[in-house]
N, C-alpha and C positions, 0 to 999 in steps of 0.2 A: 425458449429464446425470449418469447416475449415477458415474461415473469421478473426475468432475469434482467431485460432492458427497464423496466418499472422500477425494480431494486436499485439500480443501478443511479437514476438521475436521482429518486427519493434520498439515498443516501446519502448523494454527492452536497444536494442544499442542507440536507440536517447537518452535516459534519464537515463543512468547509474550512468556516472559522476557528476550528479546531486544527486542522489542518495547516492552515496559515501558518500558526503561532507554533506547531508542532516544528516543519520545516524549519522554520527561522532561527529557533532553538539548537536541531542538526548541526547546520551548515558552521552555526558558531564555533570558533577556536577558543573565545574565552569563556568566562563566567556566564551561565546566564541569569536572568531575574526568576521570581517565580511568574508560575501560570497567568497569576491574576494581574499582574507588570505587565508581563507579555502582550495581552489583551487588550491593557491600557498603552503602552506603547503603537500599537499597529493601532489603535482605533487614534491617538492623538498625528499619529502620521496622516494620515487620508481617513478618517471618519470611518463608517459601518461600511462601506464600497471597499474600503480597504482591505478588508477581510474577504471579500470575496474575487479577489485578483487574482488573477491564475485558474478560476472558477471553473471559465470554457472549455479548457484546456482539458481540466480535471473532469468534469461532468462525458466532455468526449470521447475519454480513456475510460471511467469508473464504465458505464454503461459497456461499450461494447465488452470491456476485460470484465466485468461482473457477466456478462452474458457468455463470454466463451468458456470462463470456470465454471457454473452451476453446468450448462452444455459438457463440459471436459469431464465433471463429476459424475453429470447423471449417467454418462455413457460407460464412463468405467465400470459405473457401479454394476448397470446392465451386463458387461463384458464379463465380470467378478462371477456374476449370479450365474451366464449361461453356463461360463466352466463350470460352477462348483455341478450346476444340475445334469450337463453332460459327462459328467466324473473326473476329468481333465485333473480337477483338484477339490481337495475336500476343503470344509467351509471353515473360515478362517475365524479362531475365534478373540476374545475382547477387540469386536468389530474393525479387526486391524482391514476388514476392503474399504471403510471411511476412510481410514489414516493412506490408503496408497491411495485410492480414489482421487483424493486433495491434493495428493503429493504430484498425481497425474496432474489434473488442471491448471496448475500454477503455471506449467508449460505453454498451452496455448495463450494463459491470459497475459503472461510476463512478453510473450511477442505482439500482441495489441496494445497493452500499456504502456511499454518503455519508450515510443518516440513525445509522447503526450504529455508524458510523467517528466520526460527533461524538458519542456517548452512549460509545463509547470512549476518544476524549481525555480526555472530561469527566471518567470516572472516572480514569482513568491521571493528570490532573494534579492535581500536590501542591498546589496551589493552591485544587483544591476538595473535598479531603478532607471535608470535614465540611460539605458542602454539599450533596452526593448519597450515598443508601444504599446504594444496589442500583443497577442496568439499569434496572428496569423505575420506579422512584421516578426515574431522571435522567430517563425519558422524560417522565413526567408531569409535572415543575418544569420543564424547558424548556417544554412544551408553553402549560402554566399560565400562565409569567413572560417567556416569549418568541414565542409565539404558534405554532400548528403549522406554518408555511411554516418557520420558523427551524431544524425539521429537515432541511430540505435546504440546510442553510448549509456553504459551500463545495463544492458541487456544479462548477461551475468549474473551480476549483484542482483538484479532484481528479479529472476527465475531463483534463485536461492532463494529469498525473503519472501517471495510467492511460495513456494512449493514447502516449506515449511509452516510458515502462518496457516495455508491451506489445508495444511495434512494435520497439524495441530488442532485446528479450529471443529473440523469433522469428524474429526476420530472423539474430542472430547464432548463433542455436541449429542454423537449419536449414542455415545456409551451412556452420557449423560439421558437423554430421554431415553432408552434401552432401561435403565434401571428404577426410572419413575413410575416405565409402564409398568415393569414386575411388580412395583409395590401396589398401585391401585387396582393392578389384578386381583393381587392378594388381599385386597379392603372393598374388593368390590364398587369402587366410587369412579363416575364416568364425568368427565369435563363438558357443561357446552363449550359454542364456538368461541365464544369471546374469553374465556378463560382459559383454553386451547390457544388462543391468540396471545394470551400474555403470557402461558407458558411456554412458550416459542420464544418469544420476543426477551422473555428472563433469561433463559436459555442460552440462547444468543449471546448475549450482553457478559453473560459471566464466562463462556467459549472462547467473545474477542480477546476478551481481558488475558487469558489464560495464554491466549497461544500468540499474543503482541511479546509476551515475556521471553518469548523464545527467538522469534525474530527481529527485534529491536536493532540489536546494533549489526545488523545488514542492513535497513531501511535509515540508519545512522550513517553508512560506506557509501549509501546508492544516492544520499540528499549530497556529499562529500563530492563524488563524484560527477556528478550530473552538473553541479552547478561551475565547476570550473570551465572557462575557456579554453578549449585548446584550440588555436588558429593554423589553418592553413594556408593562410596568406602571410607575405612580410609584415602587414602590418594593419593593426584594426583602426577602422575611422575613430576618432576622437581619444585615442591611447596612443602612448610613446612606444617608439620599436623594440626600443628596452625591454616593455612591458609586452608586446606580442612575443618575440623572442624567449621571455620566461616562460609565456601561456603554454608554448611550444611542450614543455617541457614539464607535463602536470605534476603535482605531489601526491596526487592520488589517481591508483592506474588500476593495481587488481582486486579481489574482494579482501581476499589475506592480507596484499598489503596494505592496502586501506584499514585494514580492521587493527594491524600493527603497528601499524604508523598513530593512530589515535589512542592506542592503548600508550604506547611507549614516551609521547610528548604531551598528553591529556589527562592520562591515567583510566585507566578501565573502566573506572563509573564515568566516563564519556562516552563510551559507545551508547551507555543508555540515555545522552542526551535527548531533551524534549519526551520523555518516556512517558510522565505526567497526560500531555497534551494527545500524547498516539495512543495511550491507553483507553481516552476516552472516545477519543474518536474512532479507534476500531471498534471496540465495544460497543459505542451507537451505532455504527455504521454497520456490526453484525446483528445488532437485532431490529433495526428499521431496516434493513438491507434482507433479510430473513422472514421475517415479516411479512413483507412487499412478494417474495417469491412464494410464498406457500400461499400466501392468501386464495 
């Protein structure tokens, strides 16, 4: 747990500002810039602070949901090992108990993350600049204007985009060192710690990258989703009724049709929007995040 809490803040300040610009890119309908705009846009808007809005939010989800996954993983994995060794079932091979193991954890992490994860879009999108203060002010105007179930909005979306990334990410990590160790078995060559350390952390980094590929545009549906208004009140302070009345009525509701609805008015290479920016950021964030836990 505790390992898992360490990974968890370490990764959230290395890959925040990654995060920012990744988001902003999501939620967009139109065009976006490249990475390096990006960057310059949000720092010309609010300076170096500006990259880190939505921080709290993020750092108070990363941490617990990085600690309930590695906990979700380590205990499957345990689960896996006792059937295989009480005969229940025989042992699973190309390390497919990594690929469920992940697939298991996404579960508990995706129910600690998701109220945290939309009070972080909310602030990360330029859209509602001036509509939330702080963290703890979005929690209360959602609560107020969208009623408290609405915190776990895209709960869904983002157990799918967890338990995939998750299952991808482990299964190719552990095949991946699986197949390092056979070789240096066979060459006889043994790592110190700190080159053990960077092989970890390599590792990691080319895992995130790999398995971001696969769940992209669900983390495209869930930025889509999260960030719209839906009101359950007549009417939101400083918006026209008109405008509550549309909120009512979101454009984007399930994961499919979210993922359909951007494929059909966007075109398909929009689901991978901000890909650039979540590439890098999961991939730092799996090998400093990785890193931190094994240490």
């Amino acid at each position: 747990v505790i390992p898992g809490l360490i990974a968890g803040v370490i990764e959230t300040v290395a890959v925040q500002p990654l995060d920012m610009v990744k988001t902003r890119f999501q939620i967009c309908e139109g065009a976006n810039p490249s990475v390096l705009r990006g960057f310059r846009d949000v720092y010309r808007e609010g300076g170096v602070l500006r990259f880190y809005r939505g921080m709290l939010p993020e750092m108070a989800s990363t941490a617990p949901a990085r600690t309930a996954m590695y906990a979700g993983y380590t205990w499957t994995q345990h689960a896996l090992a006792l059937a295989t060794e009480r005969g229940f079932m025989s042992e699973l091979p190309w390390r497919l108990d990594a690929f469920i193991a992940g697939f298991v954890a996404g579960v508990p992490e995706s129910i600690v993350v998701t109220p945290l994860q939309l009070v972080k879009v909310r602030l990360q999108a330029k859209e509602h600049l001036g509509r939330y203060n702080n963290a703890l002010h979005c929690v209360w105007t959602i609560v107020k204007q969208e009623g408290p179930l609405s915190l776990m909005t895209g709960l869904r979306v983002t157990t799918v985009r967890n338990c995939v990334w998750n299952s991808m990410y482990f299964w190719s990590q552990a095949h991946l060192k699986q197949t390092l160790e056979a070789a240096k078995s066979s060459g006889g060559s043994r790592n110190g710690h700190l080159a053990a350390a960077l092989q970890t952390s390599s590792i990691a980094f080319v895992c995130g990258a790999f398995a971001t590929c696969f769940n992209a545009p669900f983390d495209t549906a869930k930025s889509r989703i999260q960030q719209q208004v839906v009101c359950a009140t007549p009417a939101v302070e400083g918006h026209a009724a008109g405008d509550a009345m549309a909120a009512r009525q979101p454009k984007y509701r399930g994961t499919l049709q979210t993922l359909a609805t951007i494929g059909r008015e966007e075109g398909i290479r929009s689901l991978y929007k901000g890909f650039a920016p979540k590439v890098l950021r999961m991939a730092c964030g799996g090998a400093v995040g990785m890193a931190a836990f094994e240490t």
